[in-house]
Short mmCIF file of the C-alpha atoms (twelve columns), coordinates in Angstrom:
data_MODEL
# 
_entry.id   MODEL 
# 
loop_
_atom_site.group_PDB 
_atom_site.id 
_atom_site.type_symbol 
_atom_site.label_atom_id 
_atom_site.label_alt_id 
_atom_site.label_comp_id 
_atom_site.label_asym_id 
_atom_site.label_seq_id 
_atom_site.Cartn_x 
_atom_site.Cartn_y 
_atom_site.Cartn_z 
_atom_site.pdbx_PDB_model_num 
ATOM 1   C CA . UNK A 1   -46.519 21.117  21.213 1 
ATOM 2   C CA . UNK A 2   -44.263 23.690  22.226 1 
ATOM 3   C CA . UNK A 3   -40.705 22.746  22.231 1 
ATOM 4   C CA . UNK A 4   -38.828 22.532  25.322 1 
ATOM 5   C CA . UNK A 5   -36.383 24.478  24.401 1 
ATOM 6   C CA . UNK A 6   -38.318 27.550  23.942 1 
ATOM 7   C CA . UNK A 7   -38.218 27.761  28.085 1 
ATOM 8   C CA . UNK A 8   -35.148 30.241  26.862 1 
ATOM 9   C CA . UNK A 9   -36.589 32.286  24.248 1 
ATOM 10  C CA . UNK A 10  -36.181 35.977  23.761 1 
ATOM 11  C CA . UNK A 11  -38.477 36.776  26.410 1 
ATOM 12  C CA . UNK A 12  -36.852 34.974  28.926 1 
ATOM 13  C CA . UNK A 13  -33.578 36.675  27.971 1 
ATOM 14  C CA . UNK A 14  -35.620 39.886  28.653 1 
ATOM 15  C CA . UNK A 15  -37.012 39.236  31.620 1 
ATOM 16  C CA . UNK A 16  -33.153 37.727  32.754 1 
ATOM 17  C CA . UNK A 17  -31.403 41.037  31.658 1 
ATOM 18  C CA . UNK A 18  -34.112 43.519  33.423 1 
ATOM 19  C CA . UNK A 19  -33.806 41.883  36.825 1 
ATOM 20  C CA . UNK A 20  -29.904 41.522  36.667 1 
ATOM 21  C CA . UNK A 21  -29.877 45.517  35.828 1 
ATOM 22  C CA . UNK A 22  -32.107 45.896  38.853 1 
ATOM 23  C CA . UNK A 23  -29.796 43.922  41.175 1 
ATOM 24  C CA . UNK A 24  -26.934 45.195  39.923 1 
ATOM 25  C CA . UNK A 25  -27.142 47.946  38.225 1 
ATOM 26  C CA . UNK A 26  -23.798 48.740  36.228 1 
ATOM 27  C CA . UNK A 27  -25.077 45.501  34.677 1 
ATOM 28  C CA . UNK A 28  -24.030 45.881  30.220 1 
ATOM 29  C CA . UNK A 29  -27.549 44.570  29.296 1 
ATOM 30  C CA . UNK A 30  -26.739 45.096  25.764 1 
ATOM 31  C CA . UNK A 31  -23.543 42.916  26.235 1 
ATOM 32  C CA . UNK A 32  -25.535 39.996  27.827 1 
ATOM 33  C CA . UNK A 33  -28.023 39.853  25.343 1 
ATOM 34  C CA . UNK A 34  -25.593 40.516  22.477 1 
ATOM 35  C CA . UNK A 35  -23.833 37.072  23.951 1 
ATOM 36  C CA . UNK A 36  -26.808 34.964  24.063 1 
ATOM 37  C CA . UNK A 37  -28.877 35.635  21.038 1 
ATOM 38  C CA . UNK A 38  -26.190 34.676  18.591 1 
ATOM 39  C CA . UNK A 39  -27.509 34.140  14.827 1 
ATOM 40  C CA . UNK A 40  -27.290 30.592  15.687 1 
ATOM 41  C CA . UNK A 41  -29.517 30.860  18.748 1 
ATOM 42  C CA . UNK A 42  -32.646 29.376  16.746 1 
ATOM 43  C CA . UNK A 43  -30.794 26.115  16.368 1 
ATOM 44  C CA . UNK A 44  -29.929 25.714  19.924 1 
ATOM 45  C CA . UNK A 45  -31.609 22.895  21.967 1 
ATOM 46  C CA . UNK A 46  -32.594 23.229  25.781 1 
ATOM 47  C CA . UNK A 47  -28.893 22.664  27.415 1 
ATOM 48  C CA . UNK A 48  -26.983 23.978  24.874 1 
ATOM 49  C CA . UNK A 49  -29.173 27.527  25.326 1 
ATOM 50  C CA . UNK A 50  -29.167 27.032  29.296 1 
ATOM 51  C CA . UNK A 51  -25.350 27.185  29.231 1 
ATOM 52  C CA . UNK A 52  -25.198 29.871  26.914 1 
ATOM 53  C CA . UNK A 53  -26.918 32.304  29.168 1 
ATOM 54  C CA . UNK A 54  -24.582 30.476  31.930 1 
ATOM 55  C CA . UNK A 55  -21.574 31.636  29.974 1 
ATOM 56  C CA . UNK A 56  -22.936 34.817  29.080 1 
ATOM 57  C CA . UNK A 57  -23.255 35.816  32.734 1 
ATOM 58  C CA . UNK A 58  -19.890 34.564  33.488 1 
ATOM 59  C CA . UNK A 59  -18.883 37.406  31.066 1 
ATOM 60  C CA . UNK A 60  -20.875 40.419  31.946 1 
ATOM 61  C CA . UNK A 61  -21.314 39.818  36.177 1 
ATOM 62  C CA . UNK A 62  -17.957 41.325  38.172 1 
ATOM 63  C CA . UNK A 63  -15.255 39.426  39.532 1 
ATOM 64  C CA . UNK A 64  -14.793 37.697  41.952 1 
ATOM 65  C CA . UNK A 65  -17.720 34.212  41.773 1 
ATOM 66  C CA . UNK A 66  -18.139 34.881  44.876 1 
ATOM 67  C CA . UNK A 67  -19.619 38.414  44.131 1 
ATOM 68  C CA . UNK A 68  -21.511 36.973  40.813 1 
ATOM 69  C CA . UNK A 69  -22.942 34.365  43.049 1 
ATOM 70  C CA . UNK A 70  -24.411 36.991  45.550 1 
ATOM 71  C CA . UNK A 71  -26.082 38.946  42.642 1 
ATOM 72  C CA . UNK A 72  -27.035 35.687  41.051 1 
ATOM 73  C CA . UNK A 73  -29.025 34.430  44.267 1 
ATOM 74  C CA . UNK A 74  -31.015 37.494  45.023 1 
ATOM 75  C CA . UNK A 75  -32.375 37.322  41.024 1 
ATOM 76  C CA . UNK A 76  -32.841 33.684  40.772 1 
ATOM 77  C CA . UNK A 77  -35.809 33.226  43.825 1 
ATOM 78  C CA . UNK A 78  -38.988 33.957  40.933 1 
ATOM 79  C CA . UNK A 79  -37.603 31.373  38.183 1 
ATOM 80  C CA . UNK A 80  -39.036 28.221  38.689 1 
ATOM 81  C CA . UNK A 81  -38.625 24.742  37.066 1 
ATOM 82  C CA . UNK A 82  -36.408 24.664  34.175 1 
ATOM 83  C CA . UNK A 83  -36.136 28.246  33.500 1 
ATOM 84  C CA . UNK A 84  -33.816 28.503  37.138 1 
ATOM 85  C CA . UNK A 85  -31.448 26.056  36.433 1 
ATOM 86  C CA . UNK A 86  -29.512 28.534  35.136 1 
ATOM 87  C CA . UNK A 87  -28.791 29.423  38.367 1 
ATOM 88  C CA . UNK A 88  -26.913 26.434  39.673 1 
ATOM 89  C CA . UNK A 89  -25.520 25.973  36.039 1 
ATOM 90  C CA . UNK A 90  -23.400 28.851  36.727 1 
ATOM 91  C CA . UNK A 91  -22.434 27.112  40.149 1 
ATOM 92  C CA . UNK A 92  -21.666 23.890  38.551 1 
ATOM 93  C CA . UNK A 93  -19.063 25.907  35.755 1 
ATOM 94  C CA . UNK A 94  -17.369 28.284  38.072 1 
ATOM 95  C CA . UNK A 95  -17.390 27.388  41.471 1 
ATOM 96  C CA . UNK A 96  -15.710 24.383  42.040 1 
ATOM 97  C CA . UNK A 97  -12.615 25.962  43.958 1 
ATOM 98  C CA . UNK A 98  -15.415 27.547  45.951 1 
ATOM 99  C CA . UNK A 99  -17.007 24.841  47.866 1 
ATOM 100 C CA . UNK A 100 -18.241 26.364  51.238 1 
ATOM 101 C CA . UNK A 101 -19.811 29.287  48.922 1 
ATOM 102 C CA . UNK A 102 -21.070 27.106  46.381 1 
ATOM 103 C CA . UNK A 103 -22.250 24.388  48.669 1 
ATOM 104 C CA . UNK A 104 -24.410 27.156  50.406 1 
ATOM 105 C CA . UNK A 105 -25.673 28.342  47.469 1 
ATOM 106 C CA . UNK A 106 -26.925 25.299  46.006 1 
ATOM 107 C CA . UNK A 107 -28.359 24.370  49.084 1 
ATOM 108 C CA . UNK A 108 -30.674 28.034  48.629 1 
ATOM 109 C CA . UNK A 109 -31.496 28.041  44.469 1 
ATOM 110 C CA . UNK A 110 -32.386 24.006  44.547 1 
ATOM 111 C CA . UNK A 111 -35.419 25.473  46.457 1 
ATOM 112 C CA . UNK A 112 -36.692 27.813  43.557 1 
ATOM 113 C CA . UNK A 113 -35.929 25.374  40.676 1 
ATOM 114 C CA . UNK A 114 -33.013 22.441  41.188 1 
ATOM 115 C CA . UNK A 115 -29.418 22.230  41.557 1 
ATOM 116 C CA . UNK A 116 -29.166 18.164  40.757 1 
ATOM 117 C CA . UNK A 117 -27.394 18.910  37.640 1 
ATOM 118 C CA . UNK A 118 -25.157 20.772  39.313 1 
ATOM 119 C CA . UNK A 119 -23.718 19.073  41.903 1 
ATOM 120 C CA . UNK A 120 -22.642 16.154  39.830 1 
ATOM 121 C CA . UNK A 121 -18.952 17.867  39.222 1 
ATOM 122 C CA . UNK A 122 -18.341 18.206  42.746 1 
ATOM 123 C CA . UNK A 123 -19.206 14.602  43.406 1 
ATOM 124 C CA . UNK A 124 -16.378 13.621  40.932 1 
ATOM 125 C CA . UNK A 125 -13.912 16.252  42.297 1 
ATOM 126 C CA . UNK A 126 -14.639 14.771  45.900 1 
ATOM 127 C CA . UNK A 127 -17.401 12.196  46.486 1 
ATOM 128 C CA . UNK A 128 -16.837 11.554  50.048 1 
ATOM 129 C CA . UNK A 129 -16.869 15.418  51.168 1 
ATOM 130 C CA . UNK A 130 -19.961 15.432  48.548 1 
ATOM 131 C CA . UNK A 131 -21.338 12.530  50.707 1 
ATOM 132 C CA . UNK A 132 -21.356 14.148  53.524 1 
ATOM 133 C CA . UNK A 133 -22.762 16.969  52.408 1 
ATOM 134 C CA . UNK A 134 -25.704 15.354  50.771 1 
ATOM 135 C CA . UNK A 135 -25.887 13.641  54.885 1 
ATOM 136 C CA . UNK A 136 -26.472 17.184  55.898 1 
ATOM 137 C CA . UNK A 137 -28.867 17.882  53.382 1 
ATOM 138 C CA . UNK A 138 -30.834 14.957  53.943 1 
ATOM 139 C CA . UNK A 139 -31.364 16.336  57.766 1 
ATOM 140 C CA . UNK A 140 -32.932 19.827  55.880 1 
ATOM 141 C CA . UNK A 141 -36.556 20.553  57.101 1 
ATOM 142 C CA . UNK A 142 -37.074 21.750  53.212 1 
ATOM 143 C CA . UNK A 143 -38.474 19.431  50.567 1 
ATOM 144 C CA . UNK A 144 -36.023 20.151  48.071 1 
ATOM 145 C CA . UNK A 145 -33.093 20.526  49.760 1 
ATOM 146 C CA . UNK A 146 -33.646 17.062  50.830 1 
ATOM 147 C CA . UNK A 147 -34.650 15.705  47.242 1 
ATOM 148 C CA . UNK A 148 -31.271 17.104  46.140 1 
ATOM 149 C CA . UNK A 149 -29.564 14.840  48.298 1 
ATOM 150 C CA . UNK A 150 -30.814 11.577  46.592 1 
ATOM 151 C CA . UNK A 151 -31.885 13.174  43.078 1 
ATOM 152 C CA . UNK A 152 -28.436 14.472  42.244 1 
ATOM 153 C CA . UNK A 153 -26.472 11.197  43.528 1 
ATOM 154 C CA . UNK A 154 -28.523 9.252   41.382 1 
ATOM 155 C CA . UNK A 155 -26.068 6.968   39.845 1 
ATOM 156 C CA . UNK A 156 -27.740 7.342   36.443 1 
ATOM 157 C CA . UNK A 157 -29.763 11.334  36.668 1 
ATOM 158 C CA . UNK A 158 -30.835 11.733  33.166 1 
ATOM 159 C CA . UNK A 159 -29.261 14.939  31.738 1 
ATOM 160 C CA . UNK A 160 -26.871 15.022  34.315 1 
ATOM 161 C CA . UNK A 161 -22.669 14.259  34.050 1 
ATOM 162 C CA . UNK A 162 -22.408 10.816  34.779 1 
ATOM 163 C CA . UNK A 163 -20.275 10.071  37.862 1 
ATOM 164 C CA . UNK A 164 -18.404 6.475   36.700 1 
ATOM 165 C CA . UNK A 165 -17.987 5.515   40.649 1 
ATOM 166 C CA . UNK A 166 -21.264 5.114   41.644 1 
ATOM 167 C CA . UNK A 167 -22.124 3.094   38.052 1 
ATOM 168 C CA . UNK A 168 -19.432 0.994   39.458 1 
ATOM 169 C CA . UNK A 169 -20.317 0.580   42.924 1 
ATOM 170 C CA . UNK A 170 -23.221 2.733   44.359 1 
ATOM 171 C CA . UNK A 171 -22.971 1.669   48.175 1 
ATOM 172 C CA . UNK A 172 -21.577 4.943   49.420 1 
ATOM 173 C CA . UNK A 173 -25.041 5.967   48.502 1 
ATOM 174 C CA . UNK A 174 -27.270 3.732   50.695 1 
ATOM 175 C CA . UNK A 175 -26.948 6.166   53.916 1 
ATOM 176 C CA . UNK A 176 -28.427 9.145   51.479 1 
ATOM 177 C CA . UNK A 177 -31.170 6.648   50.980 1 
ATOM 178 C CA . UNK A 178 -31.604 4.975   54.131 1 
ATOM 179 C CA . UNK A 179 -31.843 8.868   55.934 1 
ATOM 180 C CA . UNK A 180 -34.912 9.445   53.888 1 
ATOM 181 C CA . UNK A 181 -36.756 6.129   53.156 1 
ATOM 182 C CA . UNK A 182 -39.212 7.133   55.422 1 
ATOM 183 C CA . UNK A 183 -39.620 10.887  54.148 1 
ATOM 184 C CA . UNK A 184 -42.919 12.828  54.741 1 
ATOM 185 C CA . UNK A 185 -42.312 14.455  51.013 1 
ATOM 186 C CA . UNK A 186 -43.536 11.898  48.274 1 
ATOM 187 C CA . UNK A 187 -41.754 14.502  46.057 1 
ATOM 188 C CA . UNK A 188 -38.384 13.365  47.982 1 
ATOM 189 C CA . UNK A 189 -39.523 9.081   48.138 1 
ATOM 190 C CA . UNK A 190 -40.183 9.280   44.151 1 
ATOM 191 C CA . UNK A 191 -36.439 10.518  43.783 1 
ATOM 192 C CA . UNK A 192 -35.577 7.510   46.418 1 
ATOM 193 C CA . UNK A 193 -37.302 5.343   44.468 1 
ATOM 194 C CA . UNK A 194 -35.409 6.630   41.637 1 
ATOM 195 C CA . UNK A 195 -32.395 6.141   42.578 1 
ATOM 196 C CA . UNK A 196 -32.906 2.575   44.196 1 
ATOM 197 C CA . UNK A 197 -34.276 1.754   40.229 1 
ATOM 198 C CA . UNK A 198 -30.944 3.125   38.906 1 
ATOM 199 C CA . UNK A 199 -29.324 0.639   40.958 1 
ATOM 200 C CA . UNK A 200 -31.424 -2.039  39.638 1 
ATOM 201 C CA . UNK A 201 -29.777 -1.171  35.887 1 
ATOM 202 C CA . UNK A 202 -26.046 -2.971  37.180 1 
ATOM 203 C CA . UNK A 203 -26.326 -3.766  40.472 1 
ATOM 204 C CA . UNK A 204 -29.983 -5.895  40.974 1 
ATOM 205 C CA . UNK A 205 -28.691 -8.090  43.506 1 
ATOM 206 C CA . UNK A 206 -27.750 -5.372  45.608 1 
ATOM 207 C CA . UNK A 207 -31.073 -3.628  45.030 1 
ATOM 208 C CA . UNK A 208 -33.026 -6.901  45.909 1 
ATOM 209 C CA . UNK A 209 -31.704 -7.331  49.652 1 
ATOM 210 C CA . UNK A 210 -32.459 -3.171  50.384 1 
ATOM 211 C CA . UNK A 211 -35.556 -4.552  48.815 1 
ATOM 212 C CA . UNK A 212 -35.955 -7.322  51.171 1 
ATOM 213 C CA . UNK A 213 -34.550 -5.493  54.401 1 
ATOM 214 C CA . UNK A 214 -36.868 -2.335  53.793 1 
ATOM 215 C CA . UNK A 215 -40.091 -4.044  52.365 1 
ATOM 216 C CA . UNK A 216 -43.262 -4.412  55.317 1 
ATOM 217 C CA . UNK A 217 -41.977 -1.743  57.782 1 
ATOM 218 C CA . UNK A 218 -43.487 1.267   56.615 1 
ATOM 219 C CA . UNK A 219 -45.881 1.953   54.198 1 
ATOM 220 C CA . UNK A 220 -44.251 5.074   53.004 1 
ATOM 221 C CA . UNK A 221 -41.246 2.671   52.490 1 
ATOM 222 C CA . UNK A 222 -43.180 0.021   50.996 1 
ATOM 223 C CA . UNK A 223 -44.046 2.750   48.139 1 
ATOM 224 C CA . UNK A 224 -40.203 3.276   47.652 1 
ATOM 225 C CA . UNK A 225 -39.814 -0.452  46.923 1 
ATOM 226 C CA . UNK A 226 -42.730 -0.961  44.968 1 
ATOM 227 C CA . UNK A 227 -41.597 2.562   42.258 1 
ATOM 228 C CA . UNK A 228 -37.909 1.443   42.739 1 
ATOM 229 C CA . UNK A 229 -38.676 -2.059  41.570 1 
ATOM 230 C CA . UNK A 230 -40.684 -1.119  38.132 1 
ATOM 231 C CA . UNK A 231 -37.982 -2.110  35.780 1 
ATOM 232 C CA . UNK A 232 -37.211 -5.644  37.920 1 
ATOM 233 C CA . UNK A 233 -41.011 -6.128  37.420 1 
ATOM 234 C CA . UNK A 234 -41.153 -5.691  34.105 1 
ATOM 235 C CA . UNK A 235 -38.375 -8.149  33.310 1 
ATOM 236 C CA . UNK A 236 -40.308 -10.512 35.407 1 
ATOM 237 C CA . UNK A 237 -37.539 -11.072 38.696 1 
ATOM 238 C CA . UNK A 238 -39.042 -13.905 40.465 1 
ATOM 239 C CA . UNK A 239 -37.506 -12.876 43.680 1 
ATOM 240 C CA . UNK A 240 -39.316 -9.090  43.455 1 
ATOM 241 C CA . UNK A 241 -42.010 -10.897 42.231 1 
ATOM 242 C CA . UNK A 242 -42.488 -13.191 45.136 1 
ATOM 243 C CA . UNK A 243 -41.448 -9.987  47.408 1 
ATOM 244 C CA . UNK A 244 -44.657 -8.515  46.003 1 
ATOM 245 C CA . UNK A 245 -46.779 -11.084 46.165 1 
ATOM 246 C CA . UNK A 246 -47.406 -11.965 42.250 1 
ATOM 247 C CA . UNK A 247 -47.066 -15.894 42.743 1 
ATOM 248 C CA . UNK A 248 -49.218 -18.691 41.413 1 
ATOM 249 C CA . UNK A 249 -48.422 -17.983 37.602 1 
ATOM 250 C CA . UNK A 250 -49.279 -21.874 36.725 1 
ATOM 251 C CA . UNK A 251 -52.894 -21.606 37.998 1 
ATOM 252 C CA . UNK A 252 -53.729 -18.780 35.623 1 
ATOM 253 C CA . UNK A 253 -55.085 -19.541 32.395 1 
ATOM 254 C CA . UNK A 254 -55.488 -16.926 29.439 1 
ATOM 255 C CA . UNK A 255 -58.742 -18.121 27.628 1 
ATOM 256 C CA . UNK A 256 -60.738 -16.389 24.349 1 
ATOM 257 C CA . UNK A 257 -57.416 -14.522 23.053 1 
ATOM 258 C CA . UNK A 258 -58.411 -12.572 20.497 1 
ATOM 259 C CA . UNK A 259 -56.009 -10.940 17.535 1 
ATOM 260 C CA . UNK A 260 -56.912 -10.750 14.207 1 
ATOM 261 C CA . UNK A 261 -54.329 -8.505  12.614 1 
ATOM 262 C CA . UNK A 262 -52.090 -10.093 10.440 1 
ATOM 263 C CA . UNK A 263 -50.357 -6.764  9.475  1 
ATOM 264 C CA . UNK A 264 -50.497 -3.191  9.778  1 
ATOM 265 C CA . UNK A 265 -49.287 -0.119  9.067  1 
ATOM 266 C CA . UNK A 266 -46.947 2.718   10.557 1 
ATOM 267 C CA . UNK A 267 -49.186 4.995   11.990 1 
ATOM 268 C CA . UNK A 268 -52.308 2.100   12.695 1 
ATOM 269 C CA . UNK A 269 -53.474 0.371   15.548 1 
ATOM 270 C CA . UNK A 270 -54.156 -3.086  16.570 1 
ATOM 271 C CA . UNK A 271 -56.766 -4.483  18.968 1 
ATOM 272 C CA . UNK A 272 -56.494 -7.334  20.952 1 
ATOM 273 C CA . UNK A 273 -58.356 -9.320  24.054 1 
ATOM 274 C CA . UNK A 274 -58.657 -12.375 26.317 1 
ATOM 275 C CA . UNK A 275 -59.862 -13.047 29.178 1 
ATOM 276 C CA . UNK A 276 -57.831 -14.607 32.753 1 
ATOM 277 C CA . UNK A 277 -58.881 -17.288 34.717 1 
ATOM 278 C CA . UNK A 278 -57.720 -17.921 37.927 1 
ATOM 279 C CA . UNK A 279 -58.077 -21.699 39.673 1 
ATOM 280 C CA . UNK A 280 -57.025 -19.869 42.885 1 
ATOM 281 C CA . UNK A 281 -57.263 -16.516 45.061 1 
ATOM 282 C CA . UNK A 282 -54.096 -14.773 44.149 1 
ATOM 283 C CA . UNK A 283 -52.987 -11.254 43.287 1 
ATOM 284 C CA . UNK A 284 -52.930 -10.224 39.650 1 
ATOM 285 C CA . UNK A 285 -49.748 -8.473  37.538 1 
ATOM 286 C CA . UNK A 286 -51.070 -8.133  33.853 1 
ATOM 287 C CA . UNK A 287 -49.149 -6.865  31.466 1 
ATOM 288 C CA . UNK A 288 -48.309 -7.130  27.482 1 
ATOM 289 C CA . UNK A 289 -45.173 -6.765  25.812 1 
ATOM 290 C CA . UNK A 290 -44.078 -5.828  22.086 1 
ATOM 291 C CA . UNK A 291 -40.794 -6.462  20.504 1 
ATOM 292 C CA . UNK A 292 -40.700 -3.699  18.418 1 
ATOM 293 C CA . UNK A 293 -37.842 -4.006  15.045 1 
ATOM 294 C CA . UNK A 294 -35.326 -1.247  14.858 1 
ATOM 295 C CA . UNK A 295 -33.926 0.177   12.435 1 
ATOM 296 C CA . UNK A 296 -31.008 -2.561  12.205 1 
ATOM 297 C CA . UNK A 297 -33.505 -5.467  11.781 1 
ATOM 298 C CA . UNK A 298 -32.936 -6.718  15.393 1 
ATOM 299 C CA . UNK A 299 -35.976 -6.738  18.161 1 
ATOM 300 C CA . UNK A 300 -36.582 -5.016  21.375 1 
ATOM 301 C CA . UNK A 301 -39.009 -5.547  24.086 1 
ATOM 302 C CA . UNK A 302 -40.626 -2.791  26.148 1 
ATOM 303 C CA . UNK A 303 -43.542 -3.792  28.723 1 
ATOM 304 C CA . UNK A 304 -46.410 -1.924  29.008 1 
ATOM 305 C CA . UNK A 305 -48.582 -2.852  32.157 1 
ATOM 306 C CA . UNK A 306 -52.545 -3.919  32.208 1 
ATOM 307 C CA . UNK A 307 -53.462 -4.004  35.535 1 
ATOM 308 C CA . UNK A 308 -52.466 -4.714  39.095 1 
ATOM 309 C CA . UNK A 309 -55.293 -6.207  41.104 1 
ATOM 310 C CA . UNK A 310 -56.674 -9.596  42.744 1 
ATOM 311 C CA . UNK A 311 -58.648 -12.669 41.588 1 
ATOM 312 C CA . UNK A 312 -60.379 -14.786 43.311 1 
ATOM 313 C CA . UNK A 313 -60.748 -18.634 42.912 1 
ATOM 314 C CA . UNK A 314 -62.512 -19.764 39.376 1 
ATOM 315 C CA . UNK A 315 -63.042 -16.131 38.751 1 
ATOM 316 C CA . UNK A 316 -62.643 -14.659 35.049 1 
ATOM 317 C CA . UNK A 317 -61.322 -11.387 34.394 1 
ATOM 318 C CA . UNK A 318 -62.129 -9.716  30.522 1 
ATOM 319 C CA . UNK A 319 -59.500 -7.577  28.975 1 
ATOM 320 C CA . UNK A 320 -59.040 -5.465  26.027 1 
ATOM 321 C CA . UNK A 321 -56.548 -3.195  25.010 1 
ATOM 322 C CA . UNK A 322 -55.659 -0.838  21.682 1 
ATOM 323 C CA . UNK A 323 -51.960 -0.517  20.627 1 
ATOM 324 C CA . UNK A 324 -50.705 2.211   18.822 1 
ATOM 325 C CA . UNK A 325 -47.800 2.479   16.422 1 
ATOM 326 C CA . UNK A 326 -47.790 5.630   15.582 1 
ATOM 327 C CA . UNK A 327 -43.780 7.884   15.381 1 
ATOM 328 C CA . UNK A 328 -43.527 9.919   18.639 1 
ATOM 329 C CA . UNK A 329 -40.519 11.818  19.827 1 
ATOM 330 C CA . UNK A 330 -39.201 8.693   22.078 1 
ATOM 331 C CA . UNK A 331 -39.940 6.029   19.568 1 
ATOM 332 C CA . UNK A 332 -39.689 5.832   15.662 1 
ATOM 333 C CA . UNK A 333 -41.433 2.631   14.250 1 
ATOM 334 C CA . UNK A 334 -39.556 0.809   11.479 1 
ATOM 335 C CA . UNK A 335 -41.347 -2.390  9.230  1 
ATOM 336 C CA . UNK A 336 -40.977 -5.911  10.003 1 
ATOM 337 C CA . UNK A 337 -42.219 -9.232  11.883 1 
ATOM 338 C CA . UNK A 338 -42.965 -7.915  15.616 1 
ATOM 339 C CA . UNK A 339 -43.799 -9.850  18.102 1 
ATOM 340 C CA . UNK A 340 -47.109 -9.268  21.252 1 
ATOM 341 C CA . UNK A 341 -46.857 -11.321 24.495 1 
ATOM 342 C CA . UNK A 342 -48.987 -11.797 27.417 1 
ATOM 343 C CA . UNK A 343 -47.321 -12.009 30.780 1 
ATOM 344 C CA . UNK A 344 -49.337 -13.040 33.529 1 
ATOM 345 C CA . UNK A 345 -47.206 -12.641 36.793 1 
ATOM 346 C CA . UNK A 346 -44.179 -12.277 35.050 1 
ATOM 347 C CA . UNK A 347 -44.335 -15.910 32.913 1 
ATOM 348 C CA . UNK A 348 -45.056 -15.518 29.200 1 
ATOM 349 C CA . UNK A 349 -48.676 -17.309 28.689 1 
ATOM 350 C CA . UNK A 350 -49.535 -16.284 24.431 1 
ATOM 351 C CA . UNK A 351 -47.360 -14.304 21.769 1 
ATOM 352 C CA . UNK A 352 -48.501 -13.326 18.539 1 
ATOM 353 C CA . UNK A 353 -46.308 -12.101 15.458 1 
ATOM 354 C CA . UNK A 354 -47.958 -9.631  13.107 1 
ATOM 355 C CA . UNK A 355 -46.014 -7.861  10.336 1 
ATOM 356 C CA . UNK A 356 -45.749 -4.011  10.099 1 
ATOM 357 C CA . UNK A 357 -45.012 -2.247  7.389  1 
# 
């Protein structure tokens, strides 16, 4: 797989320095490019090349920022995804004593790619004028413009600055949220949704009654809820569970569990099945967890989930799933006792410890 952070390879920086010369044309390519592609440019990952163009442009585009902005927003309209946050990057570094100008041109290059990286520094310099702005935004009639309001609030974006105050107490946030819980855009209710799960991290109780106040208006809102509360889920919250209707855990019965790996290795798989019984017509949360060793000897648990569905009364449901445990770029396996457990509506019915090594 290509590496991310070839989104800025020499190309790029090509394709960068022509349209800059064409937009402005006493633009020093040979300056710009001299800047970026350092001898250490190879080693760079994604960010740490994204802000080297960033300075680089601060260098070679004419004073004032407010006349490197204009140049910068007529180029930036073709770059899309994370090749144009470059754009707002070089909002984020240099244009903090500009607000009006930078405000407005946020507002414009979060349409072509996203500025939620860069508005983080302005919510530290001033979060309540940064509130209100992201109150304005919310109103936009564009998609993005009104994902920007929620995505780059989010009290934990990953990749972006962290903004302490709203780890600490993210209620100035709720009217962002509350503006756009009914949103047309399931591009802008995902980022909702994210944001109402980042709450969840230090603030659950807090996140349970929007839960309870929102849930079985709208279904749009409903969808919010139900994304927003994955991580509550999967650490099996009886009140989100009950919110959802995942009840009943006591009249369902794992039966014919079947596991007959005593150890593997790094890079294997392991098989297992059961099957469910129900003594009642309830709705169904299946899911498995492994508490994986690290590389300090101690255990952690992630949840992966089986199935959401219904069952009726005396009604069996057969399931199988493989595991694997091979190294991928978000987890490295280390040897040890680990641990599988079946959670049936968030209570822990069978666990299993198999060794790998």
């Amino acid at each position: 797989m290509e590496p991310l952070k070839n989104i800025y390879n020499e190309a790029y920086v090509d394709r960068l320095t022509s349209d800059l010369q064409t937009t402005f044309p006493d633009f020093v390519a040979e300056d710009f490019r001299t800047l970026i592609l350092q001898p250490d440019w190879s080693s760079l990952e994604l960010m740490e090349r994204k802000r080297r163009i960033t300075e680089a442009l601060c260098k070679t585009l004419p004073d004032p920022y407010t006349k490197a902005l204009e140049i910068l927003v007529q180029v930036a309209p073709p770059y899309n995804g994370l090749g144009g946050i470059v754009f707002p990057d070089f909002v984020q570094c240099y244009g903090l004593d500009y607000w009006n100008e930078s405000m407005d041109a946020l507002e414009v290059l979060t349409q072509y790619s996203t500025a939620e990286f860069a508005v983080r520094p302005y919510f530290i310099k001033d979060t309540e004028s940064m509130i209100k702005q992201c109150l304005v935004w919310a109103d936009s009639s564009n998609e993005h413009v009104r994902r920007l309001a929620s995505e780059g609030s989010r009290p934990r974006l990953p990749w972006g600055i962290s903004v302490p105050s709203f780890k600490q107490d993210p209620t100035p946030l709720l009217p962002i949220l509350e503006k756009l819980k009914q949103d047309e855009s399931l591009y802008v209710r995902r980022s909702v949704a994210n944001s109402l799960n980042d709450i969840t991290k230090t603030h659950p109780d807090l996140f349970i009654q929007i839960a309870m106040d929102w849930y079985g208006g709208n279904e749009d809102t409903n969808w919010i809820i139900k994304h927003a509360s994955r991580s509550l889920l999967k650490k099996g919250d009886k009140q989100i569970l009950s919110l959802f209707g995942y009840e009943n855990s006591q009249n369902l019965h794992i039966k014919e569990f079947q596991f007959e790996t005593a150890s593997i290795k790094i890079g294997e798989r392991v098989d297992f099945s059961f099957d469910l019984f129900s003594e009642v017509d309830t709705k169904l949360r299946v899911e498995y967890a492994i508490d994986y060793v690290k590389a300090r000897g101690h255990r952690t648990r992630k949840v992966f989930k089986l199935s959401e569905t219904s069952i009726k009364e005396k009604e069996t449901k057969p399931y199988s799933r493989t595991h694997a445990f091979e190294d991928l770029s978000t987890r490295t396996h280390h040897p040890g006792l680990h641990q599988l457990t079946l959670i049936v509506n968030g209570e822990e019915k069978v666990s299993v410890e198999f060794e790998v090594g």
